[in-house]
VEXDREN-2710 file (C-alpha; in Angstrom, 1 decimal):
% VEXDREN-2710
k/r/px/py/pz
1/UNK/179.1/108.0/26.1
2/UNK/176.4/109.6/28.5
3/UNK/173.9/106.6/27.7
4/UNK/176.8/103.9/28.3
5/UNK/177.0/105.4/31.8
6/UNK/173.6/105.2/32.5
7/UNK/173.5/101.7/30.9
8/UNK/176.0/100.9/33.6
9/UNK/175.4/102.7/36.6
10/UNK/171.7/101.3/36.6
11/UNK/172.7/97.6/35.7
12/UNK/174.8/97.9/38.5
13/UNK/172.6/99.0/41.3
14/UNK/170.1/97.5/39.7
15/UNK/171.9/94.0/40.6
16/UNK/173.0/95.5/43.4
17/UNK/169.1/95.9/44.5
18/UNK/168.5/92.1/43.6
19/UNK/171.3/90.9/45.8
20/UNK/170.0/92.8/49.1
21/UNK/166.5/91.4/48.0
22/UNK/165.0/94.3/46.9
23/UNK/163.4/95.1/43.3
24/UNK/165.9/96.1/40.6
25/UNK/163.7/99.6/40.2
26/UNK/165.3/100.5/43.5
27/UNK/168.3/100.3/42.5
28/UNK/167.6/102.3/39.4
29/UNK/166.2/104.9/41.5
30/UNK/168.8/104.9/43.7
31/UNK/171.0/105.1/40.3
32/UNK/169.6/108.2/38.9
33/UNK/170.4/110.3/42.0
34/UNK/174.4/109.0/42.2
35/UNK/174.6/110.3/38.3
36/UNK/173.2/113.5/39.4
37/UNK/175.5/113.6/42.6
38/UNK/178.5/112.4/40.0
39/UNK/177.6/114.6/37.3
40/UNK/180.2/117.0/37.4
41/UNK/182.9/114.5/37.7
42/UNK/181.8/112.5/34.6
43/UNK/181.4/115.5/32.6
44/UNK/177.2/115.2/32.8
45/UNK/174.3/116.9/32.4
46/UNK/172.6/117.4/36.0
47/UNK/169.4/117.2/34.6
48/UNK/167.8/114.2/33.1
49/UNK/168.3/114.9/29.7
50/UNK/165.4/115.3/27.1
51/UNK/166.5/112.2/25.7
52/UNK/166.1/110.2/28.6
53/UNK/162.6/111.7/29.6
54/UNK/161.4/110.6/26.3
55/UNK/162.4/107.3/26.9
56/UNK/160.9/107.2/30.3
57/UNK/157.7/108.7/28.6
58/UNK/157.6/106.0/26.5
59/UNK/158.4/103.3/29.3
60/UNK/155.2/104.6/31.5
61/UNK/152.9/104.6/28.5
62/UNK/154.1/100.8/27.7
63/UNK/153.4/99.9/31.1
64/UNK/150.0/101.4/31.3
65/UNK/149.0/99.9/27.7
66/UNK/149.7/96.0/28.7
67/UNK/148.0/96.9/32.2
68/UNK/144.8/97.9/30.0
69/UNK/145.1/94.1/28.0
70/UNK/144.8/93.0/31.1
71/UNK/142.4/95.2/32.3
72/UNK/138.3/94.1/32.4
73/UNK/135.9/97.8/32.7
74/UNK/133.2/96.1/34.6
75/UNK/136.0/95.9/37.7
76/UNK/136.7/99.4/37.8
77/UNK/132.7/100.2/38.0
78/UNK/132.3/98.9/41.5
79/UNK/131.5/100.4/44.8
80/UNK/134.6/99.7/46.6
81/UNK/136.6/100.6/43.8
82/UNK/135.1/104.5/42.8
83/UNK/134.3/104.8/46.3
84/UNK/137.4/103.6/48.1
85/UNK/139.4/105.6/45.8
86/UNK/137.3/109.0/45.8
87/UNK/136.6/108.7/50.0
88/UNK/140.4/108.0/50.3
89/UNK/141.4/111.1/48.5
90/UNK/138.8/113.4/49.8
91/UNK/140.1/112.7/53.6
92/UNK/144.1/112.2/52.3
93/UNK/143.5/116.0/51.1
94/UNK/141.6/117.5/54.6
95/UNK/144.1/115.5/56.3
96/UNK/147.2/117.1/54.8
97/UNK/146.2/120.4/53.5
98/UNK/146.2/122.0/57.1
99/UNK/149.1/120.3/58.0
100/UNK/151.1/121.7/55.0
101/UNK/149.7/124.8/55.5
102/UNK/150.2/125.3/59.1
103/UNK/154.1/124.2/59.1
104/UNK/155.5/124.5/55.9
105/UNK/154.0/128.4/55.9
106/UNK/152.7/127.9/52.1
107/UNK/149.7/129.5/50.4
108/UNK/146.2/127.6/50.5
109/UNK/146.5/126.7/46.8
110/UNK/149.8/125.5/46.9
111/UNK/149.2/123.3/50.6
112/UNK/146.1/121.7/48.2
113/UNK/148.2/121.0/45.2
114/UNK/151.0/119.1/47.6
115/UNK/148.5/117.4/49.3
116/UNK/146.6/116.1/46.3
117/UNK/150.3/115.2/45.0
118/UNK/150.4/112.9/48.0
119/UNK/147.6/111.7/48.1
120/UNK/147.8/109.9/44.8
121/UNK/150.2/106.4/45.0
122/UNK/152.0/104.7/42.2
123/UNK/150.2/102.5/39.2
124/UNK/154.1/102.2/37.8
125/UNK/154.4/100.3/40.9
126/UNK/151.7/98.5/41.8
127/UNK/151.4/97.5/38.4
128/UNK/155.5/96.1/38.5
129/UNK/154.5/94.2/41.8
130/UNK/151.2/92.4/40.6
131/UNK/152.6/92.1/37.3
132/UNK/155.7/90.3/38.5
133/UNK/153.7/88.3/41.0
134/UNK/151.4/87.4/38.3
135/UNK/148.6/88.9/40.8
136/UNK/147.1/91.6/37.9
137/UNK/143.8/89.5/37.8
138/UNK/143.7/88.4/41.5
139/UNK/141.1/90.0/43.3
140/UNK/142.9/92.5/45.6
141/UNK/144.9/93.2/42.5
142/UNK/142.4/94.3/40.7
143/UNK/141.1/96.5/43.2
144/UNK/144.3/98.2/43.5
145/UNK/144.5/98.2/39.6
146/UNK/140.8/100.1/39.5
147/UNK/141.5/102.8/42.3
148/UNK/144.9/103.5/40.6
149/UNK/142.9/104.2/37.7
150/UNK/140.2/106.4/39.8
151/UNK/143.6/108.5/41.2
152/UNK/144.6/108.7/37.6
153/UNK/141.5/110.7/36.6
154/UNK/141.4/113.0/39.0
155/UNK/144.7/113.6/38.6
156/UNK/144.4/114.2/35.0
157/UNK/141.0/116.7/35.5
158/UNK/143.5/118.8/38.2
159/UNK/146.2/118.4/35.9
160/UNK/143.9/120.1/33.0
161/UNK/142.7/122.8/35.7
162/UNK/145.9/123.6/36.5
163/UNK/147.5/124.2/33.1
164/UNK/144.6/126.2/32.3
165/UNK/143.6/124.8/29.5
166/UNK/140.3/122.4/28.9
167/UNK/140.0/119.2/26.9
168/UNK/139.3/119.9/22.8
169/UNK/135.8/119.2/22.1
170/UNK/136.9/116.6/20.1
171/UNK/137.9/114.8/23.4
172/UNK/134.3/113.6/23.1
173/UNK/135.5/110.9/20.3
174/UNK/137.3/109.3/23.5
175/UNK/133.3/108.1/24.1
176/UNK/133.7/106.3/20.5
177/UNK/136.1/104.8/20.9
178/UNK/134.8/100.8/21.5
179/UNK/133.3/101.2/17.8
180/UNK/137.3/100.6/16.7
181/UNK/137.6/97.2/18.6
182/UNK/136.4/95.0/15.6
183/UNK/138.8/96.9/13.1
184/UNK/141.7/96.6/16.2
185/UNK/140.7/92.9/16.2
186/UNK/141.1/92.4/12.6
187/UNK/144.6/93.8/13.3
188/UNK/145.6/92.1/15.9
189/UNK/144.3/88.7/13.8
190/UNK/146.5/90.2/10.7
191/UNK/149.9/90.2/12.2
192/UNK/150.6/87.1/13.2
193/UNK/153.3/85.9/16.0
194/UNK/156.4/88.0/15.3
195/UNK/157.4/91.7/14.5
196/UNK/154.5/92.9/13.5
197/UNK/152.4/92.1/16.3
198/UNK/155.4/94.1/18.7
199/UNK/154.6/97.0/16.5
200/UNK/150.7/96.8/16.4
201/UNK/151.6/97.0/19.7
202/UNK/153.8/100.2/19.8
203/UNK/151.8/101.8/17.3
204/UNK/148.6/101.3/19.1
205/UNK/150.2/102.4/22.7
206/UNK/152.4/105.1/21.7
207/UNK/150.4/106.6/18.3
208/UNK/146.7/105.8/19.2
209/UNK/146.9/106.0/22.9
210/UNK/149.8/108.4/23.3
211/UNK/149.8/110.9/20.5
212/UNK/146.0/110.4/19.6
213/UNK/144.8/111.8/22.9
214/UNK/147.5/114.8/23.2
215/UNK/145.8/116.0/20.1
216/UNK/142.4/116.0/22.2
217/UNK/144.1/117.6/24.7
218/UNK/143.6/114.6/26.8
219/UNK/146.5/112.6/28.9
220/UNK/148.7/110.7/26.9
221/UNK/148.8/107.7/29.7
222/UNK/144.9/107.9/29.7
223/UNK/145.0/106.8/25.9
224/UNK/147.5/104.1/26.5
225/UNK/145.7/102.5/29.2
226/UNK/142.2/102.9/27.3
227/UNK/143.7/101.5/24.2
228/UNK/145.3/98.3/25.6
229/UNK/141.5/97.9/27.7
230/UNK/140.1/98.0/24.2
231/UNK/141.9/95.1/22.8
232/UNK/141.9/92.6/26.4
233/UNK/138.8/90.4/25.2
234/UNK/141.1/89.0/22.3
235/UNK/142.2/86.1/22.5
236/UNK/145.7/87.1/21.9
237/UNK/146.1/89.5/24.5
238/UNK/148.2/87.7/26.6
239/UNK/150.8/87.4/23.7
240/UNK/150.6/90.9/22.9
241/UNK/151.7/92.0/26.3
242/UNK/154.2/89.1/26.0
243/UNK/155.9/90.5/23.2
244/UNK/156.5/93.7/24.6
245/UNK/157.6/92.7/27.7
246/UNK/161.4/93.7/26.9
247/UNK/161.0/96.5/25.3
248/UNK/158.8/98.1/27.8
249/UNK/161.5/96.8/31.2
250/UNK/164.0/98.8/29.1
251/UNK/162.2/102.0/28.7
252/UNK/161.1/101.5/32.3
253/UNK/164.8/101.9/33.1
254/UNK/164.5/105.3/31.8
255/UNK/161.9/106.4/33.6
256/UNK/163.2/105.1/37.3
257/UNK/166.8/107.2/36.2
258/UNK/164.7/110.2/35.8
259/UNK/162.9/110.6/38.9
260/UNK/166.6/110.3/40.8
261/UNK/167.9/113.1/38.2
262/UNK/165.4/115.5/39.2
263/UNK/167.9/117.0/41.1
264/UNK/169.9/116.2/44.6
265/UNK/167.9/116.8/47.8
266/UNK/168.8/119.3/50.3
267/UNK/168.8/118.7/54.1
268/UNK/164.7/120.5/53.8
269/UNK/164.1/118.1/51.2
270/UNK/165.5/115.2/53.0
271/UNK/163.4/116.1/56.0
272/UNK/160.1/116.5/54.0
273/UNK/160.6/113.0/52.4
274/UNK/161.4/111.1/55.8
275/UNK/158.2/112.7/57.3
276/UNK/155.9/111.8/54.4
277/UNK/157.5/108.3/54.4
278/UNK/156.4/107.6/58.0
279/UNK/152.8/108.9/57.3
280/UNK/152.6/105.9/54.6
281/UNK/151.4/103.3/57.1
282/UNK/148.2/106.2/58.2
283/UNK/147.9/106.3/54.3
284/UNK/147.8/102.2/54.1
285/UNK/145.7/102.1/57.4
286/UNK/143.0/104.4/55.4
287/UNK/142.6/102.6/52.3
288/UNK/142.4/98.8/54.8
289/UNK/139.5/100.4/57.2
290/UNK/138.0/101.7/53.9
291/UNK/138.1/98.4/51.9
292/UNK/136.7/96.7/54.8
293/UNK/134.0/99.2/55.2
294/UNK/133.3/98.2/51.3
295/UNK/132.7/94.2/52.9
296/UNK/136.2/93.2/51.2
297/UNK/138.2/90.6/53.9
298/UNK/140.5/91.2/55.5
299/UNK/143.0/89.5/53.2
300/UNK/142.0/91.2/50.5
301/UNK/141.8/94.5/52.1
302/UNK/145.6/93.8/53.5
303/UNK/147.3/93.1/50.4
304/UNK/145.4/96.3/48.1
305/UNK/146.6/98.3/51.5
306/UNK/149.8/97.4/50.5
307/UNK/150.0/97.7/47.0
308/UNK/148.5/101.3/47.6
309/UNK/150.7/102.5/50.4
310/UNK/152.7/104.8/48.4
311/UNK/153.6/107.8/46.8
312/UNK/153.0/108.2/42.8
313/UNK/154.8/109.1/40.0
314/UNK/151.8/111.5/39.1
315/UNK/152.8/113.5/42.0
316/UNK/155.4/114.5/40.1
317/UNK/153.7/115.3/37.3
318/UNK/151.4/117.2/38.7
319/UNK/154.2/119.3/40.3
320/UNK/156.0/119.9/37.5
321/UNK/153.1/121.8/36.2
322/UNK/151.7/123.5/39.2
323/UNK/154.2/123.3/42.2
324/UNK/158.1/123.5/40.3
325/UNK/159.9/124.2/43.2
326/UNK/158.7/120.9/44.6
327/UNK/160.0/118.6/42.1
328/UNK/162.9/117.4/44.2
329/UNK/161.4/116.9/47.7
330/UNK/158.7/115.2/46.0
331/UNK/161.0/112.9/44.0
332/UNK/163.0/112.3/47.0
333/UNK/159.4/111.2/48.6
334/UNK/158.5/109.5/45.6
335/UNK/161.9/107.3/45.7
336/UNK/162.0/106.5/49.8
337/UNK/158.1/105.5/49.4
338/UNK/159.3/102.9/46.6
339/UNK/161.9/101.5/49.0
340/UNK/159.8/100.9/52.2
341/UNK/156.7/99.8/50.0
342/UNK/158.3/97.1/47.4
343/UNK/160.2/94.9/50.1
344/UNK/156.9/95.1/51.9
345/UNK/154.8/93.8/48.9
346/UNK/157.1/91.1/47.8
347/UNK/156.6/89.7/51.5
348/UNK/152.9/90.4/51.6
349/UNK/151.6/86.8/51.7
350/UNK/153.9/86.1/54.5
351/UNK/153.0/89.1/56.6
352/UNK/149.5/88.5/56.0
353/UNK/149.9/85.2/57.8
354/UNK/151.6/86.5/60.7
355/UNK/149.1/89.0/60.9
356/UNK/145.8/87.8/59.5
357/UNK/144.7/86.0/62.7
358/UNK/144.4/89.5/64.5
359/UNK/142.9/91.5/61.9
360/UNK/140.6/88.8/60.2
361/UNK/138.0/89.7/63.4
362/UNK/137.5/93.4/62.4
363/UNK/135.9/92.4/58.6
364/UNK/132.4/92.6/57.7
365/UNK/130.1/89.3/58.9
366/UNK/129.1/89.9/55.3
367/UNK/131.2/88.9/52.6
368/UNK/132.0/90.6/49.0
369/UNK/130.0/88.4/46.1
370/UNK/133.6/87.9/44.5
371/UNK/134.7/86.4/47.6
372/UNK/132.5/83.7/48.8
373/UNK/133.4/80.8/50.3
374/UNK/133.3/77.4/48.2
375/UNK/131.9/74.1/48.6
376/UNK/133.7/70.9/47.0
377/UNK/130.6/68.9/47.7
378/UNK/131.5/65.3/45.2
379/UNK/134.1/66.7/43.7
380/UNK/136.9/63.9/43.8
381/UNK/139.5/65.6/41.8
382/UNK/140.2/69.7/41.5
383/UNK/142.2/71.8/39.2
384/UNK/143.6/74.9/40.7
385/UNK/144.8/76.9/38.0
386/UNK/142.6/77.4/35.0
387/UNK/145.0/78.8/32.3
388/UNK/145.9/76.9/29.6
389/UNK/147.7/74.3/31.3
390/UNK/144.8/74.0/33.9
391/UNK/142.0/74.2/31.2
392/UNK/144.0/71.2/29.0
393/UNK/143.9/68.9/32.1
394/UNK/140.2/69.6/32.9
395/UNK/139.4/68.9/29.4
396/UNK/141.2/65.6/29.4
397/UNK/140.1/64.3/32.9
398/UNK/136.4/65.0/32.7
399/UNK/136.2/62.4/30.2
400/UNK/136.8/60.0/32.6
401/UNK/135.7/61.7/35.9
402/UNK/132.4/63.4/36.0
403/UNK/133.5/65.0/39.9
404/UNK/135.5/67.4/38.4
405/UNK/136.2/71.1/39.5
406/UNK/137.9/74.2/38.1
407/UNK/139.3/76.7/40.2
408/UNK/140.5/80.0/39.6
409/UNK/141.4/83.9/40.7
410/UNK/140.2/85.4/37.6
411/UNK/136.8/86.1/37.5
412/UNK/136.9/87.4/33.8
413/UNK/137.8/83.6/33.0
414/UNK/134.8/82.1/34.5
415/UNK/132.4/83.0/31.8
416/UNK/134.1/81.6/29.4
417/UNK/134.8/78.2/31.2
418/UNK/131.1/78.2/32.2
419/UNK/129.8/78.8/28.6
420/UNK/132.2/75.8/27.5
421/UNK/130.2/73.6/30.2
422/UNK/133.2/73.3/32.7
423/UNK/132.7/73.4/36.5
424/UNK/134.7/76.2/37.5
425/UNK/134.5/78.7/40.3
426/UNK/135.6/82.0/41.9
427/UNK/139.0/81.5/44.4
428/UNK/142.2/82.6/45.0
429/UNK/144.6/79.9/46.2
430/UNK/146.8/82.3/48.1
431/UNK/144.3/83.0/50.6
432/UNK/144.5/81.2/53.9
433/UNK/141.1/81.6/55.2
434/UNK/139.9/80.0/51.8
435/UNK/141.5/77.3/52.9
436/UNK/140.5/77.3/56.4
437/UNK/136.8/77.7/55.4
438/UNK/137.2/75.0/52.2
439/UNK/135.0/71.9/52.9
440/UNK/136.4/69.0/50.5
441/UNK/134.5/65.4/51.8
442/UNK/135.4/63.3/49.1
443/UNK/138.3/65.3/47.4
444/UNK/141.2/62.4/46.2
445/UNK/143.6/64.2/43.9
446/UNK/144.4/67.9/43.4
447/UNK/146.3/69.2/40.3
448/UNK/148.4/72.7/40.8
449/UNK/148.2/74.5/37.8
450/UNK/149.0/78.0/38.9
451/UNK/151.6/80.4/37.1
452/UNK/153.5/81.4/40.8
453/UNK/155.7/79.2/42.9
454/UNK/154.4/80.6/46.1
455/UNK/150.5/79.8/45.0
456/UNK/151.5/76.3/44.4
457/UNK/153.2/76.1/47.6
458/UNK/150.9/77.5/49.7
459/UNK/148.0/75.0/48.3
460/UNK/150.2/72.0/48.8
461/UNK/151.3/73.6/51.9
462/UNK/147.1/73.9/53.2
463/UNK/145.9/70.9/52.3
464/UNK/148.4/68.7/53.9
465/UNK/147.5/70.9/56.9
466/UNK/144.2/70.5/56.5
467/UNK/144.6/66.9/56.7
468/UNK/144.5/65.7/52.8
469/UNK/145.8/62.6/52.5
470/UNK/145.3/62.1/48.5
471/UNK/147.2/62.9/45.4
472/UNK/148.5/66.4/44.7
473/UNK/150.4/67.0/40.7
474/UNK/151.9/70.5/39.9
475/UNK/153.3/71.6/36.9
476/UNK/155.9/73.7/36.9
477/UNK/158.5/75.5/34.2
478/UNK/161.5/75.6/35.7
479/UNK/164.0/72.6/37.2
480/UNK/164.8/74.8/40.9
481/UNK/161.1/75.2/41.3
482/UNK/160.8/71.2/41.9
483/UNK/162.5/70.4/45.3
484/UNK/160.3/73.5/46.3
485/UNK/156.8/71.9/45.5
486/UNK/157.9/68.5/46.6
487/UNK/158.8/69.9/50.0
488/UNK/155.6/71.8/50.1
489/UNK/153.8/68.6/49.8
490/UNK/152.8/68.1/46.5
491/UNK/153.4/64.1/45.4
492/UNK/155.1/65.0/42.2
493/UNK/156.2/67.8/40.0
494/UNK/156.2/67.7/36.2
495/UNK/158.3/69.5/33.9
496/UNK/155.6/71.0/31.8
497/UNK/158.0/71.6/29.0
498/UNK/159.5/68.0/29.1
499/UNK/156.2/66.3/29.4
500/UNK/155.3/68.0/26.0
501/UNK/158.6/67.1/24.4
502/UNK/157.8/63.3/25.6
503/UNK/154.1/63.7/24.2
504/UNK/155.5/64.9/20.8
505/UNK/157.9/62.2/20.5
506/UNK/154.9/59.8/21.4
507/UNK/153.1/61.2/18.4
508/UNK/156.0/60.6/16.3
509/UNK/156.6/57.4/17.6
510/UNK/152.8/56.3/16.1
511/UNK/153.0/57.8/13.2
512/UNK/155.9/56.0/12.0
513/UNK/155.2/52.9/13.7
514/UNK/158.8/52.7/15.9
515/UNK/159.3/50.4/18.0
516/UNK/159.0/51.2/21.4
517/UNK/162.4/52.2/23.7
518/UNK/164.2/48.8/25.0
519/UNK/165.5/50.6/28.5
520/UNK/167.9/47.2/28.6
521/UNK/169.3/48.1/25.3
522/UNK/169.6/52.0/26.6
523/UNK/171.1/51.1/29.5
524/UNK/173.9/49.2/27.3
525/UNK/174.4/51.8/25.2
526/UNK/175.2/54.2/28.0
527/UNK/177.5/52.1/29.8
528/UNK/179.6/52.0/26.4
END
């Protein structure tokens, strides 16, 4: 009975959410505080149950595993990345330790632990916002991704302080650990497409990861996330996160409920939250004035800002071990920072092009090595996009045109396309000064081959502003996605899935020698 009413109460804010065009997780949040204000009238624990915390246990180390198959080391190891996140948490901590000290009246230890709390912001988050706007590998996503991950470990090293107790030395065998990838990637070869690859998948995330590094007295979301990194050079990575995809949205659930369980604010706790809530845009300002310091544009450095400008679900963590008494406020904070930073990030392209022509002056004259500018030079036709759709078009045109060009956002992918001889470079198509910058002479057909709407619109959008007059093609999976891309300015928009039904039927059609389709004849028979 108690999970039905869960079940329901979060469907129904959840959709509730949706409909006022916000993210579902709001409304889950939003969810676990009515139960908890409705608990005695439905006969309810007050308290998230221990059922329920599992669940969101399991939720947050799902999440973190496929953000590790998608996660490349050498982008964490990068200047503005350790040093963006370490500067950023060094001054978030002078900043609000005397603060909290001065006028909540609390110790010096226990002002430092709350403001280390809130210093941190939310992977859970940014995570659900890149993943959903397919933006994990984009450039400012994997920034954000990389000082998440910074913010993780030091929360984990205060989270070890705190408890008192250190590491086992056979936390060492963490260091090891890439001598298992060959025997993971016989696994991951051995289980084929179906159930077995969903529980590689759990066993790895929740056994491995999870329980493997609580025996080592090491963070059980630290093992998921270095797990799922240790697998994201196969080949099948991409499924493998695929397949878990439902299972992890459900256990999510859990884990949004919980945080509004925590307990019911009071009017102290409800004042604490709304103050830290309108310190997020200082917080946001920090980390944009740091990544530009870093020679990141201003683009890049507005949309990590964004996905950063929050309060994190470690926070809460770190309280339940050190500050108790604190759980609620913080949860409360933890909640209102999720509402005023999701709407935000779902309209962060749009806000960046009201506002980029005002804040594009204040980056560095010199640019970030992943974000050059690029030079079409001959090429006649270009590929935006190089996924598998894009990739399967290159390969097929530059048979016939040797002016080809690739273009994609994920630098991880350019290797490969550049060991395989294709002409493919660095850029994100959502990025307006790329397109203000691009110089295309001779460029007669462009081909949209990117996974989000928006990306496709924007580059039909740009070039017909720009003044291309030629032939733009984008593929697309769904039917109400057409009109969109048409409108945009795109020439035509193929069905991807229909084109390969029509290219099966072609095989079929010369295999067996048919007869080709009489459209007289088809006309006739549906007029009878």
């Amino acid at each position: 009975m108690t999970e039905a009413i869960w079940i329901l109460f979060a469907f129904t804010l959840g959709l509730l959410a949706r409909a006022a065009g916000l993210p579902p997780l709001v409304g889950y949040l939003v969810a676990g505080f009515a139960l908890n204000g409705l608990a005695a009238e439905f006969g309810l624990p007050t308290e998230s149950s221990e059922t329920l915390e599992h669940l969101a246990h399991l939720g947050v180390l799902l999440l973190l595993f496929t953000v590790g198959l998608k996660l490349k080391f050498r982008s964490i190891f990068r200047p503005e990345v350790i040093g963006g996140g370490l500067v950023h948490f060094v001054i978030t901590c002078l900043v609000f330790m005397p603060g909290l000290y001065l006028f909540l009246g609390l110790t010096g230890l226990d002002a430092l632990m709350l403001a280390i709390a809130l210093s941190f912001s939310s992977t859970v988050l940014a995570a659900k916002v890149l993943e959903s706007k397919q933006e994990l590998r984009a450039f400012h996503g994997r920034v954000a991704i990389g000082i998440l991950i910074v913010q993780d470990l030091i929360a984990l090293v205060v989270m070890s302080l705190t408890a008192g107790h250190a590491p086992s030395i056979y936390a060492l065998l963490v260091f090891a650990l890439p001598l298992l990838r060959p025997l993971l990637f016989r696994l991951m070869d051995a289980t084929g497409h179906d159930e077995l690859l969903v529980l590689l998948g759990l066993m790895l995330a929740l056994a491995v990861g999870g329980i493997g590094f609580e025996l080592v007295g090491l963070s059980s979301e630290l093992g998921a996330l270095l797990i799922g990194a240790l697998l994201a050079k196969h080949p099948r990575a991409v499924e493998l996160s695929n397949s878990l995809w439902s299972v992890k949205e459900v256990f999510l659930v859990g884990f949004f409920l919980q945080i509004g369980m925590n307990g019911l604010p009071d009017d102290r706790a409800l004042m604490f939250a709304i103050v830290a809530a309108c310190l997020l845009p200082l917080k946001g300002l920090l980390f944009f004035f740091l990544l530009l310091v870093f020679r990141l544009r201003s683009r890049s450095s507005f949309l990590s800002s964004l996905l950063l400008a929050n309060y994190s679900e470690f926070g809460l963590i770190l309280a339940s071990v050190a500050l108790p008494q604190w759980l609620v406020p913080l949860a409360l904070t933890v909640a209102l920072s999720f509402i005023v930073s999701a709407p935000l990030n779902r309209m962060a392209h749009p806000l960046y092009a009201r506002l980029g022509r005002y804040i594009d002056a204040l980056e560095s004259s010199k640019r970030h090595p992943d974000e050059q500018p690029v030079s079409l030079g001959a090429t006649r036709v270009l590929i935006i996009g190089m996924g598998r759709t894009g990739t399967a078009a290159y390969d097929e045109l530059r048979e016939i045109e040797p002016n080809l060009m690739g273009l994609d956002s994920d630098p991880a992918r350019l290797k490969g396309h550049q060991d395989a001889e294709r002409h493919v470079f660095f850029a994100d198509a959502e990025d307006f000064n790329f397109w203000q910058t691009l110089d295309m002479p001779h460029l007669e057909a462009v081909v949209l081959c990117l996974h989000d709407i928006e990306g496709k619109k924007i580059a039909a959008r740009k070039l017909r502003e720009r003044g291309f007059t030629g032939f733009i093609a984008s593929h697309t999976l769904h039917v109400d996605e057409v009109a969109q891309i048409l409108d945009a300015g795109a020439d035509n928009a193929y069905l991807t899935m229909n084109e390969t039904g029509v290219a099966l039927a072609g095989h079929v059609q010369q295999k067996l020698s048919l007869p080709p389709r009489d459209p007289v004849t088809d006309t006739q028979r549906t007029s009878d």
